[in-house]
C-alpha positions as CSV (number, residue, x, y, z in Angstrom):
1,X,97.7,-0.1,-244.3
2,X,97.8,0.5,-240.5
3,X,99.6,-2.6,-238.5
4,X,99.4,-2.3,-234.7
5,X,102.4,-2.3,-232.4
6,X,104.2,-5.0,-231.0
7,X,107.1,-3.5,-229.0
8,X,105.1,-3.0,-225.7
9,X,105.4,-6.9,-225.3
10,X,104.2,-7.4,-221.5
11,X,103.2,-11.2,-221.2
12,X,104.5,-11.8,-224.9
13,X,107.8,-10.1,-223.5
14,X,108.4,-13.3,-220.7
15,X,108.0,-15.0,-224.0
16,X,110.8,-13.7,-225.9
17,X,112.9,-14.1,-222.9
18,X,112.5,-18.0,-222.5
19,X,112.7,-18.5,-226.6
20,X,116.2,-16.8,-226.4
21,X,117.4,-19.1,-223.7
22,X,116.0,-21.8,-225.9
23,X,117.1,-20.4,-229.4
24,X,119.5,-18.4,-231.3
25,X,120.7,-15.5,-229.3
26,X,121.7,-14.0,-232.4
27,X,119.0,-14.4,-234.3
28,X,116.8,-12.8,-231.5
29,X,119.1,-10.2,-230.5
30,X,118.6,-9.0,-234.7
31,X,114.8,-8.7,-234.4
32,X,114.4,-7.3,-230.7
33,X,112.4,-4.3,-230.0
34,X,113.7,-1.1,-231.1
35,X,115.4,1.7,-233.1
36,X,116.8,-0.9,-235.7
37,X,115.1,-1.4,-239.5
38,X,113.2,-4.7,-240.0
39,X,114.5,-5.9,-243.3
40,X,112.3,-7.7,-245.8
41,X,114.3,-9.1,-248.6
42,X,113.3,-9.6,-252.6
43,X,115.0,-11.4,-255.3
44,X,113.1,-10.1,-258.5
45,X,114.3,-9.8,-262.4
46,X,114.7,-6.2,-262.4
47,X,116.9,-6.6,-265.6
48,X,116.8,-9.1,-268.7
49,X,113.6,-10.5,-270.5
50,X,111.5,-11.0,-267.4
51,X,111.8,-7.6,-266.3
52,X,108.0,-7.0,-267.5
53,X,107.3,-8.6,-264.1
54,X,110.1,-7.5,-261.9
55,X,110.0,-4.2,-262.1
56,X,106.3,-3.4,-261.6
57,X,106.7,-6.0,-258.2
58,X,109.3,-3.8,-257.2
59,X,107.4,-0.7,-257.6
60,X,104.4,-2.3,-255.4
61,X,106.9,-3.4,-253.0
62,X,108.0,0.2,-252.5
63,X,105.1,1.5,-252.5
64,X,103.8,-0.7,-250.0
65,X,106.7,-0.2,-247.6
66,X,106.5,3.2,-247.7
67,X,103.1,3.3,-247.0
68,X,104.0,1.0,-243.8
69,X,106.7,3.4,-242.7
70,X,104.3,6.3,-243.4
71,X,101.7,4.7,-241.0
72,X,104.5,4.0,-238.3
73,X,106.4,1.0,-239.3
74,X,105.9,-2.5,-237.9
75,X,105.9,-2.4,-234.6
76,X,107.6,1.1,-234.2
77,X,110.2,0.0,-236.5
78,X,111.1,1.2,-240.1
79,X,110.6,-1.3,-242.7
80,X,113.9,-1.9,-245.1
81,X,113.9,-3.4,-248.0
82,X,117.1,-5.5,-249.5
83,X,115.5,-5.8,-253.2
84,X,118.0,-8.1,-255.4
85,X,118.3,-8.5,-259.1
86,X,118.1,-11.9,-260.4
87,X,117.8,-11.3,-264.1
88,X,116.0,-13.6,-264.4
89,X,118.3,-16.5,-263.8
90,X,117.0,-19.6,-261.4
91,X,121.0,-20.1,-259.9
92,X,121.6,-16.7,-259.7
93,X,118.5,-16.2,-257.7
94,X,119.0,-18.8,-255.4
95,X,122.2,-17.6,-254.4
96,X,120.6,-14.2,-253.9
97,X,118.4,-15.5,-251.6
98,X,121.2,-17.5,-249.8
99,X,123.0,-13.7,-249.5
100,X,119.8,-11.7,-248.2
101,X,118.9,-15.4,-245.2
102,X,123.1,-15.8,-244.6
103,X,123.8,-11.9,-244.5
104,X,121.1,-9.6,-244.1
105,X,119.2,-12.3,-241.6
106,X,115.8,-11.5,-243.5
107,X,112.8,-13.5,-241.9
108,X,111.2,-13.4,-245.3
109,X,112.0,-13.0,-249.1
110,X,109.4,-11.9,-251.5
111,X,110.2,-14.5,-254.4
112,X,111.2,-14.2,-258.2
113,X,109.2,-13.4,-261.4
114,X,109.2,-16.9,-262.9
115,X,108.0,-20.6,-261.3
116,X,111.9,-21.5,-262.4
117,X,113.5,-19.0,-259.9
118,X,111.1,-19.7,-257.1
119,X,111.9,-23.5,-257.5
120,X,115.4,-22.6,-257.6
121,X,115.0,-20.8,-254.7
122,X,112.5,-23.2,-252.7
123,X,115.2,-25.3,-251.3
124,X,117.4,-22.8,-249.7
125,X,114.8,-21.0,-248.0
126,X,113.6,-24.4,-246.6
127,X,117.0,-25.5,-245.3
128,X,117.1,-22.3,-243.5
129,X,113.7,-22.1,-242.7
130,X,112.6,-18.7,-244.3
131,X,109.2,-18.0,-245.7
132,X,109.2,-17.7,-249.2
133,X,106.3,-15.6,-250.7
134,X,105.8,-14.9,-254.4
135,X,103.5,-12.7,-256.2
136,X,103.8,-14.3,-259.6
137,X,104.9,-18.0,-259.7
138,X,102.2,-19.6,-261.2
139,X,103.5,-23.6,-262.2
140,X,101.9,-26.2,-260.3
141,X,105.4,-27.9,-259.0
142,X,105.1,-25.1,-256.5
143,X,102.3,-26.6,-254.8
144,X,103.9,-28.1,-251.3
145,X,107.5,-27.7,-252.6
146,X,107.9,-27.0,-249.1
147,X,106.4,-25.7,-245.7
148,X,107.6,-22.2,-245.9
149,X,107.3,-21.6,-249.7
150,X,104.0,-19.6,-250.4
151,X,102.6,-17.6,-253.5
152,X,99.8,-15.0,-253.1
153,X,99.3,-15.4,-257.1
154,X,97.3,-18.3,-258.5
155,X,98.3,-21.9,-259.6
156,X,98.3,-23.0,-263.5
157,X,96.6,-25.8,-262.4
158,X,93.1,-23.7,-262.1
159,X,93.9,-21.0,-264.9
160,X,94.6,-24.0,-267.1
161,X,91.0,-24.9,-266.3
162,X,89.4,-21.9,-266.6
163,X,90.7,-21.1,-270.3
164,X,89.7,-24.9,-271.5
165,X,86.6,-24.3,-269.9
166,X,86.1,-20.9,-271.6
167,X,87.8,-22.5,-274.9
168,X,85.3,-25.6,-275.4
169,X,81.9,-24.1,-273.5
170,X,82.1,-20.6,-274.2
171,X,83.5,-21.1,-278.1
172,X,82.4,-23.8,-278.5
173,X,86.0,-24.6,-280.0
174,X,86.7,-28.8,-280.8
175,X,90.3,-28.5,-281.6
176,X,92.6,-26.1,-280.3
177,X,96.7,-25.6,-281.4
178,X,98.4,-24.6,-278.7
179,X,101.9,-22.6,-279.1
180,X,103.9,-23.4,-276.4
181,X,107.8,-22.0,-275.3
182,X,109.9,-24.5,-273.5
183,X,110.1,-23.9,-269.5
184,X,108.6,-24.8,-266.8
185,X,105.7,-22.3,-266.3
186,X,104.8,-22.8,-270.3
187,X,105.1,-26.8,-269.5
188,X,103.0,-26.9,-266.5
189,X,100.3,-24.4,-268.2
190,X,99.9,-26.2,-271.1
191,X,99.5,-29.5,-270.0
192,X,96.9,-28.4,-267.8
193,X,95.5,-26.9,-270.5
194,X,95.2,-29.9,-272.9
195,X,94.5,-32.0,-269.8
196,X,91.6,-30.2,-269.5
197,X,90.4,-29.5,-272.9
198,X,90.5,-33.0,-274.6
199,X,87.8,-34.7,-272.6
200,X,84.7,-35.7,-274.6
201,X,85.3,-35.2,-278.5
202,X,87.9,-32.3,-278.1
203,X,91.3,-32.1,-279.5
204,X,94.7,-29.9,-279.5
205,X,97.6,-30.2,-281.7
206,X,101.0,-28.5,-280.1
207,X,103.3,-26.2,-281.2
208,X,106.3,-26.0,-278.7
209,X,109.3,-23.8,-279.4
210,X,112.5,-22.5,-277.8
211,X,112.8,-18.5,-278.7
212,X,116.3,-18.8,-278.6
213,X,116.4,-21.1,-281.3
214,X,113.8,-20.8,-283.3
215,X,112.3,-17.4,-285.0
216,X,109.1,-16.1,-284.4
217,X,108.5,-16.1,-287.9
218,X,108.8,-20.1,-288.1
219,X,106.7,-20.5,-285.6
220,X,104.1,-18.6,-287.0
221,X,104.5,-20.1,-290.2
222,X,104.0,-23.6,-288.7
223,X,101.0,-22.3,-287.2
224,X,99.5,-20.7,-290.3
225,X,100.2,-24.2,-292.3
226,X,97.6,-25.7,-289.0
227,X,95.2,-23.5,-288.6
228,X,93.0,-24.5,-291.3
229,X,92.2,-27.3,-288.6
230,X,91.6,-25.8,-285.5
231,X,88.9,-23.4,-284.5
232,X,91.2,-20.9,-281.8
233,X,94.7,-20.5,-280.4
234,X,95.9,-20.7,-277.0
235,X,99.0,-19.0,-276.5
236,X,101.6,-20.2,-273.6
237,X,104.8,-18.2,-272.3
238,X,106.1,-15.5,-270.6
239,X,105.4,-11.2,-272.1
240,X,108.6,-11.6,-273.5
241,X,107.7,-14.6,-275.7
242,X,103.9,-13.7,-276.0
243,X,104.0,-10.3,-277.8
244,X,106.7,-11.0,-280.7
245,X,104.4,-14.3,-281.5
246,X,101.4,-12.4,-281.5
247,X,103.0,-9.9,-284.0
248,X,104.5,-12.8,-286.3
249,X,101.1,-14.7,-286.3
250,X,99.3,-11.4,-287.6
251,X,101.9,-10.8,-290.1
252,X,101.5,-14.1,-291.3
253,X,97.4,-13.5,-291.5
254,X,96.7,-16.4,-288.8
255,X,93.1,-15.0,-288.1
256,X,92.1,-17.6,-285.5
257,X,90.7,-16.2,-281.8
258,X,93.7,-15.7,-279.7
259,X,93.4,-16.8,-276.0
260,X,96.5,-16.5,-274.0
261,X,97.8,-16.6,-270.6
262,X,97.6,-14.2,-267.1
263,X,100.9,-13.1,-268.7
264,X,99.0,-10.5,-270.6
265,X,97.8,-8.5,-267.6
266,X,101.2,-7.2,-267.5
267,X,101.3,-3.6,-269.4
268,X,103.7,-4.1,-271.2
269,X,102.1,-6.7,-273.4
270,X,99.4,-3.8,-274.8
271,X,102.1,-1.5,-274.5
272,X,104.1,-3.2,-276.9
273,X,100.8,-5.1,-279.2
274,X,99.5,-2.0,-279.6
275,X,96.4,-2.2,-282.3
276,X,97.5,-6.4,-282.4
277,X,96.3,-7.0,-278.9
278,X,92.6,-6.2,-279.7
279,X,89.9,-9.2,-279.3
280,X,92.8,-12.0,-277.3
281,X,91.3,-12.9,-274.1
282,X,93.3,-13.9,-271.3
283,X,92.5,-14.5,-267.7
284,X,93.8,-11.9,-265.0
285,X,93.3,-13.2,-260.8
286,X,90.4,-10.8,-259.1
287,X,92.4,-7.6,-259.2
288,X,90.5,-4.8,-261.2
289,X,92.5,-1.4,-261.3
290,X,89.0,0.5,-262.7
291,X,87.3,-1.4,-259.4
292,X,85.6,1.5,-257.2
293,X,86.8,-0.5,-253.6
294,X,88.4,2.5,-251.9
295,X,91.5,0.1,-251.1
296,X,92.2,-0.8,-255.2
297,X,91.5,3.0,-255.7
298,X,93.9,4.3,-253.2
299,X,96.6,1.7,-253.9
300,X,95.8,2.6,-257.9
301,X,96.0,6.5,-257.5
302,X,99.5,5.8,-255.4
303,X,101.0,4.1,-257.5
304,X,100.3,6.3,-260.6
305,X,101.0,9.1,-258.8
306,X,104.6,7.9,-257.8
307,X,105.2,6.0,-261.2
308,X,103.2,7.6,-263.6
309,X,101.3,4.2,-264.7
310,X,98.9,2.0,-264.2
311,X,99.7,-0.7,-261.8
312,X,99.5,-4.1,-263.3
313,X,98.3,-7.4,-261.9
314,X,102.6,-8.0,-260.6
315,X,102.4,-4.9,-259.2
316,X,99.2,-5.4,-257.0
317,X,100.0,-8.7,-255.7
318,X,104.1,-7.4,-255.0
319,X,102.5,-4.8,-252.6
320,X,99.3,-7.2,-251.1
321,X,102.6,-9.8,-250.2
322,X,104.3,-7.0,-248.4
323,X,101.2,-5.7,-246.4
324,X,100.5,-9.1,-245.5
325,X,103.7,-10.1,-244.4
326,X,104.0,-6.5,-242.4
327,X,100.3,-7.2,-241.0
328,X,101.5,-10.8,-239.6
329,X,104.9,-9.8,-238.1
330,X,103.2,-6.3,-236.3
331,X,100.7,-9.0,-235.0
332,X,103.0,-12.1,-234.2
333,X,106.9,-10.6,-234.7
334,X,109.1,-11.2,-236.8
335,X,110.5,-14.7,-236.5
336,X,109.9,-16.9,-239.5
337,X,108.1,-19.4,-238.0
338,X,105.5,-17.6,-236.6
339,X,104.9,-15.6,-240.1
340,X,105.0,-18.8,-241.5
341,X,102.3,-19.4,-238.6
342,X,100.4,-16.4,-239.9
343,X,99.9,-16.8,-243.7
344,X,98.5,-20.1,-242.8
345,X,96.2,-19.0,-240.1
346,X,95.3,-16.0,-242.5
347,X,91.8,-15.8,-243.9
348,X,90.1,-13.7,-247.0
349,X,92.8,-10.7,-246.2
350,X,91.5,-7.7,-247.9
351,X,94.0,-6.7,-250.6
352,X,94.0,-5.3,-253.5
353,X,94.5,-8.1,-255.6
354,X,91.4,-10.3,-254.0
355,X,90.6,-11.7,-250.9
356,X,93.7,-13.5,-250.2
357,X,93.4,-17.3,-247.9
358,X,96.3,-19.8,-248.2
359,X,95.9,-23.6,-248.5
360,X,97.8,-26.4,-247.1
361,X,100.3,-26.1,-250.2
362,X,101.0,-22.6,-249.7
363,X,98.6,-22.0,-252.7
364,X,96.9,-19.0,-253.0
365,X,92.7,-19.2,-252.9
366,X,91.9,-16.9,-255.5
367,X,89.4,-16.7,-258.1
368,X,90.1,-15.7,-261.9
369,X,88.4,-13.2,-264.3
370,X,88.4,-13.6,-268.0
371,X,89.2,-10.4,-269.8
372,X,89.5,-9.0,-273.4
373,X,91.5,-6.3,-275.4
374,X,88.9,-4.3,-276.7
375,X,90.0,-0.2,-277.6
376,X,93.3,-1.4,-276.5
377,X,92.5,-1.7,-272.8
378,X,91.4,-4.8,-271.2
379,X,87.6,-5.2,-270.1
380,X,86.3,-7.8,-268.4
381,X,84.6,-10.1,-271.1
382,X,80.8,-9.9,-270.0
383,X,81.2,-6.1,-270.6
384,X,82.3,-6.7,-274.2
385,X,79.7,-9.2,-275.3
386,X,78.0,-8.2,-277.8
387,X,80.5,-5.8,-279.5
388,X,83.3,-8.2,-279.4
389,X,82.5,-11.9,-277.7
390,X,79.5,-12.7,-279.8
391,X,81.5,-12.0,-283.3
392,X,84.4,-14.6,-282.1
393,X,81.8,-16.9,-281.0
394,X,80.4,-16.9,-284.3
395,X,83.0,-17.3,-286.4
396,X,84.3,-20.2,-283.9
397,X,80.5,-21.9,-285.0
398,X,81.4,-21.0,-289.0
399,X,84.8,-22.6,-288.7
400,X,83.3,-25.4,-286.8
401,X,80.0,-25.8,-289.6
402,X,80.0,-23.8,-292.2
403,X,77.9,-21.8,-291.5
């Protein structure tokens, strides 16, 4: 990505004088023009059970920032990352993000792996007035948790929809079970889920579970003793949670459809299914690593090339949120309130992870694609229709009738 300079301020320069005899001399003095890095901080779960989305984000961070630097920087100065390991833990990444505002003086923080970090995180970088800008917090509380929280990664609230939707009209499924885990993204999901779902003659039962508590196996034996009743099962947590329950439900012979959540673009759900990923179906936001846009293909080859994997749908969004944020401070500088300024004023930004436009809530505007495991890679579902989509659809109907 090439971000024009900024450092040759003429009329802007007049500007910067009068905001520092109006402002923070500190803070202005840390971001004036010149030899010195511009940090960007992150607060990921590099470590722990969430890792599965923390370390591909960190890869596309990199990636991106080098690419930045490569091109000339922002504004003629070096980008530095200050990349912090929550592990996953909401407290501990709040007080990582306290760290990178109170220490480092980061304008911005690219924002946890999980909805419960973020929200954890929320309130400190709106006392201190820092954007906050996630590429994979997902739960609806995020939606206006304040005016310099964002997420370039779509809400539950529409990928709730989209699976009902896909669930009762596509199936043609009446009664669903959905197997929950106990947090906040798997609470949010799933209500909007059901919400959705049990209009007209439509029904769910629930299964909700805490994995530290409860065994896979259990669950899946509660699930088997159901499913005589339901026509498909929607699956609700994080990678960590998804894959072992997947595993346990085909060792206990549950043979329902499985739909799940975004969670499964991550590769390390495949990775670890193996042959027991094939025929779930799962939405994934726009981003298409086999798409031919030169942009997705450049960003795809780069990262394989300096990884040797695929870039997931974590990954893709991690390094959009880091040429966006470079794009906006080369264009407006780097004080948080006018990147704050910029996301909103931003419109259909061409990343690789979709067009990206901001709402009013900081939301994402971002449409979703369903997708299948089909030779134990995902396709988008139209392209595995007849092989794949039309034998679920009919044993949905034979469940259903009889027939």
């Amino acid at each position: 990505m090439r971000v024009p300079h900024f450092c040759s301020y003429s009329v802007r320069g007049a500007a910067l004088v009068l905001l520092l005899m109006a402002g923070s001399a500190a803070w202005l003095l840390s971001v004036s023009c010149g030899t010195r890095p511009l940090l960007l901080g992150a607060v990921l779960p590099l470590t722990g059970e969430y890792a599965a989305y923390g370390v591909p984000m960190r890869q596309g961070i990199e990636l991106a920032a080098s690419e930045v630097n490569h091109e000339g920087g922002v504004g003629g100065r070096q980008l530095e990352l200050r990349v912090k390991d929550s592990g996953g833990d909401p407290q501990r990444a709040a007080a990582l993000a306290l760290e990178l505002i109170e220490k480092d003086q980061v304008p911005a923080i690219i924002a946890g792996g999980t909805s419960a970090e973020v929200l954890a995180m929320a309130p400190v970088a709106s006392r201190y007035g820092r954007v906050l800008l996630s590429p994979s917090a997902s739960s609806p509380l995020l939606s206006g948790a304040g005016k310099y929280i964002f997420r370039n990664y779509p809400s539950d609230a529409l990928e709730g929809r989209v699976m009902a939707d896909f669930a009762a009209y596509t199936l043609h499924a009446a009664r669903v079970l959905v197997i929950a885990s106990r947090n906040t993204y798997a609470d949010g999901l799933r209500n909007e889920f059901s919400r959705a779902f049990e209009s007209g003659q439509r029904s769910t039962e629930a299964i909700t579970f805490t994995p530290q508590k409860q065994s896979y196996a259990d669950v899946a034996a509660d699930a088997a003793s159901r499913s005589a009743r339901v026509q498909a099962i929607y699956l609700v947590g994080y990678v960590s949670e998804l894959a072992p329950l997947v595993l346990a439900l085909r060792a206990k012979g549950v043979d329902r459809p499985i739909l799940t959540t975004s969670a499964a673009a991550s590769g390390a759900f495949i990775h670890e299914l193996g042959v027991n990923a094939e025929t779930i179906i799962f939405p994934r936001p726009s981003y298409d690593p086999a798409s031919t846009d030169p942009r997705t293909a450049s960003f795809v080859a780069g990262y394989e090339a300096r990884y040797g994997n695929e870039p997931d749908v974590y990954a893709a969004h991690a390094y959009d949120a880091v040429d966006i944020l470079a794009k906006i401070m080369a264009e407006l500088g780097p004080r948080p309130d006018m990147i704050r300024r910029g996301l909103i004023d931003l419109r259909n930004y061409p990343g690789v992870s979709g067009a990206t436009t901001f709402d009013e809530n900081g939301d994402v505007v971002q449409p979703y694609q369903l997708c299948i495991i089909a030779g134990g890679r995902v396709a988008p579902i139209q392209d595995a229709r007849l092989k794949v989509l039309e034998p679920l659809q009919r044993k949905v109907d034979s469940l259903r009738f009889g027939r």
